[in-house]
N, CA, C and O atoms as a GROMACS GRO file, in nm:
protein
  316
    1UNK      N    1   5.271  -0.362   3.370
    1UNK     CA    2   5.322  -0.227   3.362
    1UNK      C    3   5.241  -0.137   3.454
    1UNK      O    4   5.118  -0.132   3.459
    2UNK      N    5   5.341  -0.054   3.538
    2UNK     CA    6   5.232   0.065   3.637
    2UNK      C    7   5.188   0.154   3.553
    2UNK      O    8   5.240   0.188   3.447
    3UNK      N    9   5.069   0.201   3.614
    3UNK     CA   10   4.986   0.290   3.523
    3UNK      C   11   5.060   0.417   3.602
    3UNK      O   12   5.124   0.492   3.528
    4UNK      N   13   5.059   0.450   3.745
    4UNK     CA   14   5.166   0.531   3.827
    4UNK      C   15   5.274   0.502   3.824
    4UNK      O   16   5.305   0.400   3.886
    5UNK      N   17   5.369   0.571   3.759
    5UNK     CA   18   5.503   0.620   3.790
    5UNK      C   19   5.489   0.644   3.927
    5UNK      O   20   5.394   0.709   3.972
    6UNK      N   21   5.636   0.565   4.038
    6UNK     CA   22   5.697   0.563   4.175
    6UNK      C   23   5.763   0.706   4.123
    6UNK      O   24   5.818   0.731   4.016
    7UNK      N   25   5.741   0.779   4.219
    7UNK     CA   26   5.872   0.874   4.261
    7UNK      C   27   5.983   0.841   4.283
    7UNK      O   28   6.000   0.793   4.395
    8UNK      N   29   6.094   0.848   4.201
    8UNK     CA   30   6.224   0.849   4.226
    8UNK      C   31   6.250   0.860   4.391
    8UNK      O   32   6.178   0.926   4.466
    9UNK      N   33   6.351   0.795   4.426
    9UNK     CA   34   6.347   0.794   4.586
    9UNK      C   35   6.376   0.933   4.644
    9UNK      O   36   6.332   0.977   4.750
   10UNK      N   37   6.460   0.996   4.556
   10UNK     CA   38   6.530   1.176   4.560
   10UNK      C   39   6.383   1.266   4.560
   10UNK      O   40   6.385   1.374   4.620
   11UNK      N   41   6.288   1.234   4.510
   11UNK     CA   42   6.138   1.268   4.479
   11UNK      C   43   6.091   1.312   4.612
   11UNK      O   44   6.071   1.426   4.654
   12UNK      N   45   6.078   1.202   4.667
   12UNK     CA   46   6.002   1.190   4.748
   12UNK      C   47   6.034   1.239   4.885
   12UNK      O   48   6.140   1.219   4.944
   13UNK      N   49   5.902   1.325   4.941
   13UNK     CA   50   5.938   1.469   5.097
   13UNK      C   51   6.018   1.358   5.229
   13UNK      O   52   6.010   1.254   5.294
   14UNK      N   53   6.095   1.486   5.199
   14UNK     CA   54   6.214   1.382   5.346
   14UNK      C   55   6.114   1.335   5.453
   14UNK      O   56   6.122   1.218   5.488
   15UNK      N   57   6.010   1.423   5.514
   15UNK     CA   58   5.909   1.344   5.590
   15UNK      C   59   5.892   1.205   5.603
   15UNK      O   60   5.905   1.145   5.710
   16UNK      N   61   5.857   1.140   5.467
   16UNK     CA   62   5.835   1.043   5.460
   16UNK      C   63   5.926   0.884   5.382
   16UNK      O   64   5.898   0.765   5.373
   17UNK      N   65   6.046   0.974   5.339
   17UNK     CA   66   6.129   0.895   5.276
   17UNK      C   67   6.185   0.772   5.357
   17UNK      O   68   6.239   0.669   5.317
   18UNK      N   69   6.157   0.812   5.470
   18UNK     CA   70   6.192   0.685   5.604
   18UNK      C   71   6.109   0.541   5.550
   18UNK      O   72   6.147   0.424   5.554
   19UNK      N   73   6.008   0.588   5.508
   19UNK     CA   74   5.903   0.439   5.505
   19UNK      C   75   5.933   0.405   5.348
   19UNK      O   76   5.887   0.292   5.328
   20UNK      N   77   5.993   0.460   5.225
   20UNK     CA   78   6.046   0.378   5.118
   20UNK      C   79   6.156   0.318   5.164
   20UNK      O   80   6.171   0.205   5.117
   21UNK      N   81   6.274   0.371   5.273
   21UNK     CA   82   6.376   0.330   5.311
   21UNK      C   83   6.359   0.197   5.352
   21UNK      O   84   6.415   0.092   5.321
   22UNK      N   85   6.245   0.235   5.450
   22UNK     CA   86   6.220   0.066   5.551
   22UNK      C   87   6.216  -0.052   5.432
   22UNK      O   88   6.279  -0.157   5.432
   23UNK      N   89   6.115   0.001   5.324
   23UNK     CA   90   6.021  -0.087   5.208
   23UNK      C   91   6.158  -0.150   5.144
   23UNK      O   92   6.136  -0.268   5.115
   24UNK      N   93   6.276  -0.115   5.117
   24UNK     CA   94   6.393  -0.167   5.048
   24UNK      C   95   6.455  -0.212   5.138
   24UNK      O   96   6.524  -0.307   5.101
   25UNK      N   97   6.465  -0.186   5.251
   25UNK     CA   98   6.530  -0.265   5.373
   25UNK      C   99   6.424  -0.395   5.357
   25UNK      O  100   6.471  -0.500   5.315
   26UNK      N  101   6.320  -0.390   5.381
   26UNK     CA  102   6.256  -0.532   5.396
   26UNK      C  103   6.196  -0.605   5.312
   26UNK      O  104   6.144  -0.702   5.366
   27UNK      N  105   6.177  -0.598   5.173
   27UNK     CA  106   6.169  -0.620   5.038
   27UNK      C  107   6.241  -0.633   4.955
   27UNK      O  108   6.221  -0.728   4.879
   28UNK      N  109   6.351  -0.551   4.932
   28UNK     CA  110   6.421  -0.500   4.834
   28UNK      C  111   6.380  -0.435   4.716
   28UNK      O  112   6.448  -0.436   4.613
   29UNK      N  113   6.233  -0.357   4.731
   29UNK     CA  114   6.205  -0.293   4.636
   29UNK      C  115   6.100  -0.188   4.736
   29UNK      O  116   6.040  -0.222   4.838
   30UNK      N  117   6.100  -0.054   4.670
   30UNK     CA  118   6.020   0.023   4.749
   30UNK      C  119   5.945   0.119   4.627
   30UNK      O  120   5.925   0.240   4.640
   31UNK      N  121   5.906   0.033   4.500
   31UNK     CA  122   5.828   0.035   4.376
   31UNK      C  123   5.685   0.136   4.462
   31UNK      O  124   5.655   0.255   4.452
   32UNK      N  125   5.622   0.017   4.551
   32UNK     CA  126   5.478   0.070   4.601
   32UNK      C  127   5.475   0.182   4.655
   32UNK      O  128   5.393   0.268   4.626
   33UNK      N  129   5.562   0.195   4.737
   33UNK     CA  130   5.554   0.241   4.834
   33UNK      C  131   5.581   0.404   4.819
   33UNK      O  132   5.526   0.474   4.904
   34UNK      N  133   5.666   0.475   4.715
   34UNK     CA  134   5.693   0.525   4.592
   34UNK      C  135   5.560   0.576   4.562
   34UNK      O  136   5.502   0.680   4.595
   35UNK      N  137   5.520   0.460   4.480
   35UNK     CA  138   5.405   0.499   4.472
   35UNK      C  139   5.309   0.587   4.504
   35UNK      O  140   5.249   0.665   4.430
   36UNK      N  141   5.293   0.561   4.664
   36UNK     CA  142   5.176   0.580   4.742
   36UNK      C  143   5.214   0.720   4.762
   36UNK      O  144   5.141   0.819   4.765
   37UNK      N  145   5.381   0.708   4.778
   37UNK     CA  146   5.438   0.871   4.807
   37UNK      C  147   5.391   1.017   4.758
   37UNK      O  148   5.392   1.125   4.817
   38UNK      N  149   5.341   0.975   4.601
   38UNK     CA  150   5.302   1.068   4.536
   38UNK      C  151   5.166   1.156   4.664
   38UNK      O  152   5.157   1.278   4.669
   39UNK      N  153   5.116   1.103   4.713
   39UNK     CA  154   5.021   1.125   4.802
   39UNK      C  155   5.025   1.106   4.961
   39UNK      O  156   4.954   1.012   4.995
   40UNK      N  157   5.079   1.160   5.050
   40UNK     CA  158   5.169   1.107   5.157
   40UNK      C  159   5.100   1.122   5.289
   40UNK      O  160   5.155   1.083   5.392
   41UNK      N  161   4.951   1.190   5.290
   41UNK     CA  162   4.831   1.158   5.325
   41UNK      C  163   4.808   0.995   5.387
   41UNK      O  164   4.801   0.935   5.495
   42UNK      N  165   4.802   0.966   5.209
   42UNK     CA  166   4.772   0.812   5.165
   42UNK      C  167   4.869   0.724   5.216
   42UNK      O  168   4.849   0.605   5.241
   43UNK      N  169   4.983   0.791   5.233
   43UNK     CA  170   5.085   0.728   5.267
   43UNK      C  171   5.105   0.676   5.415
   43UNK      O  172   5.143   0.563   5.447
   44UNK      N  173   5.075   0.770   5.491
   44UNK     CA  174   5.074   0.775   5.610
   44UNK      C  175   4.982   0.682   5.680
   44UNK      O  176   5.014   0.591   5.756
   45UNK      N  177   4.855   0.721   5.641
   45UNK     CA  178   4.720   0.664   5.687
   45UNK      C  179   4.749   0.511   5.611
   45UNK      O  180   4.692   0.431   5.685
   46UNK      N  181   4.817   0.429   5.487
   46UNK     CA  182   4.853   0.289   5.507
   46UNK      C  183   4.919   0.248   5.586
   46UNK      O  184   4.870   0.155   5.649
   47UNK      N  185   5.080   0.296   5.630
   47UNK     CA  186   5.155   0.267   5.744
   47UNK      C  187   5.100   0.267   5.819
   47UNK      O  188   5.122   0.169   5.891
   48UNK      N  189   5.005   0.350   5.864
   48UNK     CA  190   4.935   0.351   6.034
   48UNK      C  191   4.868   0.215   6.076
   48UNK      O  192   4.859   0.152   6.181
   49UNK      N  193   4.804   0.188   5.878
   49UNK     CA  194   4.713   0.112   5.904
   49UNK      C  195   4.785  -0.038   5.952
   49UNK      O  196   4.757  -0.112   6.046
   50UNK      N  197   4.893  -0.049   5.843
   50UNK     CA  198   4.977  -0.168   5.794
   50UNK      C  199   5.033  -0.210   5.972
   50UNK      O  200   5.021  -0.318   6.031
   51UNK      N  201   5.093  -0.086   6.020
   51UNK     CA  202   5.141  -0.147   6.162
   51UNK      C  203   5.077  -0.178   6.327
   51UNK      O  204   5.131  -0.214   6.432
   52UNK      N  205   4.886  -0.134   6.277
   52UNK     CA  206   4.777  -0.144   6.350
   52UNK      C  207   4.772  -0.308   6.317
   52UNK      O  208   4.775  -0.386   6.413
   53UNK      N  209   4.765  -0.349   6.209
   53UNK     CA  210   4.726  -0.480   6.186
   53UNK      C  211   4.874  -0.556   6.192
   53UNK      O  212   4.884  -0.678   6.190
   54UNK      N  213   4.950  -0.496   6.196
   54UNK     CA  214   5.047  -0.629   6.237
   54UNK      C  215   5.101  -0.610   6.405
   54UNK      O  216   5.186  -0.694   6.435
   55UNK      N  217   5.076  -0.542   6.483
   55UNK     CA  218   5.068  -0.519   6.622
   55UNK      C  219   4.951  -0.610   6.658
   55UNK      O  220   4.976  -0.698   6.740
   56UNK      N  221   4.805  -0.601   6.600
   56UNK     CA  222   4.746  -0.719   6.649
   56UNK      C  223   4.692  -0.828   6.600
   56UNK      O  224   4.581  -0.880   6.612
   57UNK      N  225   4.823  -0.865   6.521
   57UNK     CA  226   4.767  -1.012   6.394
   57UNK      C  227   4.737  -1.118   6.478
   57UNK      O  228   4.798  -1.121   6.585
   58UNK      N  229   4.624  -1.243   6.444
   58UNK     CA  230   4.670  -1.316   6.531
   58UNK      C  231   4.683  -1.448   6.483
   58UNK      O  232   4.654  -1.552   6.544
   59UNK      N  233   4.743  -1.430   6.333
   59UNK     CA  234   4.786  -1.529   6.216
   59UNK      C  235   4.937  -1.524   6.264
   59UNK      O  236   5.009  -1.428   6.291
   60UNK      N  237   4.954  -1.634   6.264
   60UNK     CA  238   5.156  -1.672   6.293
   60UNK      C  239   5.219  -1.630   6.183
   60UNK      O  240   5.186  -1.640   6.065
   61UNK      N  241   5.324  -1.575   6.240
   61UNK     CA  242   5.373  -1.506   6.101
   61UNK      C  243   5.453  -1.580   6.024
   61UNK      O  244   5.540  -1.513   5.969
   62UNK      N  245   5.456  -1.689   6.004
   62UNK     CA  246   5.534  -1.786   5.921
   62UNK      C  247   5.405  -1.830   5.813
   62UNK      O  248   5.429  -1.856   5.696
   63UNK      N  249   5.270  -1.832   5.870
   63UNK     CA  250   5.164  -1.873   5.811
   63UNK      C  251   5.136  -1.724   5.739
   63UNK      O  252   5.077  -1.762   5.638
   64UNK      N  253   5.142  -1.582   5.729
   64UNK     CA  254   5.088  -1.502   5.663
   64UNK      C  255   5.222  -1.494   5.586
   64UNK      O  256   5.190  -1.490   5.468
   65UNK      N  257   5.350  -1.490   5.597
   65UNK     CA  258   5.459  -1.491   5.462
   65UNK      C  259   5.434  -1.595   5.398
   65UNK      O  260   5.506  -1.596   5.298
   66UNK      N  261   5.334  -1.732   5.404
   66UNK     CA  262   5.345  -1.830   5.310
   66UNK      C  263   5.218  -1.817   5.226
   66UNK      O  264   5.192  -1.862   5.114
   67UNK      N  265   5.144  -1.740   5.313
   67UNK     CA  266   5.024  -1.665   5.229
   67UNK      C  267   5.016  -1.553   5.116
   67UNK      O  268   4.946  -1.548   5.015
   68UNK      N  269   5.143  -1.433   5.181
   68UNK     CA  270   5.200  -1.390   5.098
   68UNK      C  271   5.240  -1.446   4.956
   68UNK      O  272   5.181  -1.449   4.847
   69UNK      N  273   5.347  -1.484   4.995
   69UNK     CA  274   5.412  -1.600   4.920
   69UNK      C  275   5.274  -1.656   4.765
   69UNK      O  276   5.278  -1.654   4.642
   70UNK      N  277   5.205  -1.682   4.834
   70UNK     CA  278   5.102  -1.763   4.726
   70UNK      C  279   5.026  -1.689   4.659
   70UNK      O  280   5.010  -1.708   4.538
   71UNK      N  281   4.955  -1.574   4.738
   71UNK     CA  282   4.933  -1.445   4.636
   71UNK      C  283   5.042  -1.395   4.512
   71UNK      O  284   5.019  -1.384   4.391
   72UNK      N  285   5.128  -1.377   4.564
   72UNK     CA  286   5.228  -1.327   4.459
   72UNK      C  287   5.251  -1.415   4.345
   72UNK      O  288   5.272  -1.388   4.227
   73UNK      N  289   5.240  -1.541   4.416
   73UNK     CA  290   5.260  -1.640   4.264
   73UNK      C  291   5.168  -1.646   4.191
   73UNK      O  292   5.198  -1.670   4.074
   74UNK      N  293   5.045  -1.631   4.218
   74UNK     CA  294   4.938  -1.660   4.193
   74UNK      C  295   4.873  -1.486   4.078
   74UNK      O  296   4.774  -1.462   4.008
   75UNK      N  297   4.988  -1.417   4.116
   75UNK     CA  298   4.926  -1.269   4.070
   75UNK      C  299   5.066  -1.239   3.962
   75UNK      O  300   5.077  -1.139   3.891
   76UNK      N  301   5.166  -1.352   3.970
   76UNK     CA  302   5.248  -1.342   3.855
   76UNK      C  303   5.361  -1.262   3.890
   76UNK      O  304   5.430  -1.213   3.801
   77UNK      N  305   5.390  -1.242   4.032
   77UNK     CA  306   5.434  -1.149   4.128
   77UNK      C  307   5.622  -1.152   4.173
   77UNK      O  308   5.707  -1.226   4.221
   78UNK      N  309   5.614  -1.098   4.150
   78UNK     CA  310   5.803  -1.136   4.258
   78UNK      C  311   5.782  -1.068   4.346
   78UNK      O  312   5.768  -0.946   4.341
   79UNK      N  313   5.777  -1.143   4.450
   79UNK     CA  314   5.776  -1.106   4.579
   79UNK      C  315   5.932  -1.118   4.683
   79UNK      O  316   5.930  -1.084   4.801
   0.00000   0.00000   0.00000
């Protein structure tokens, strides 16, 4: 159970509603991301971070979704 309540997607400042949009486009859930919204600071400065490190990953990306993948099971997760 979240201890934070996600902002309703209607919630959350049009500014940034683009990056819950993306999060359900490429997940199908934009729970976190919601989340983070409450604070959009926070929000911002993860995206920046999230697309700094995947611009220069230099893990194959079939090998970090299976990594994914195993965290989530491993954390009881639906991923």
């Amino acid at each position: 159970m979240a201890r934070i309540e996600p902002l309703g997607i209607h919630e959350v400042d049009d500014e940034i509603r683009h990056f819950c949009e993306e999060a359900e486009r490429q997940s199908g859930t934009s729970a976190s991301t919601r989340t983070y919204a409450r604070n959009p600071g926070v929000l911002k400065a993860l995206s920046a971070y999230r697309a700094a490190l995947a611009r220069e990953a230099t893990i194959d990306p079939v090998l970090r979704e299976l990594v994914r993948l195993k965290i989530a099971a491993l954390n009881a997760c639906r991923y």
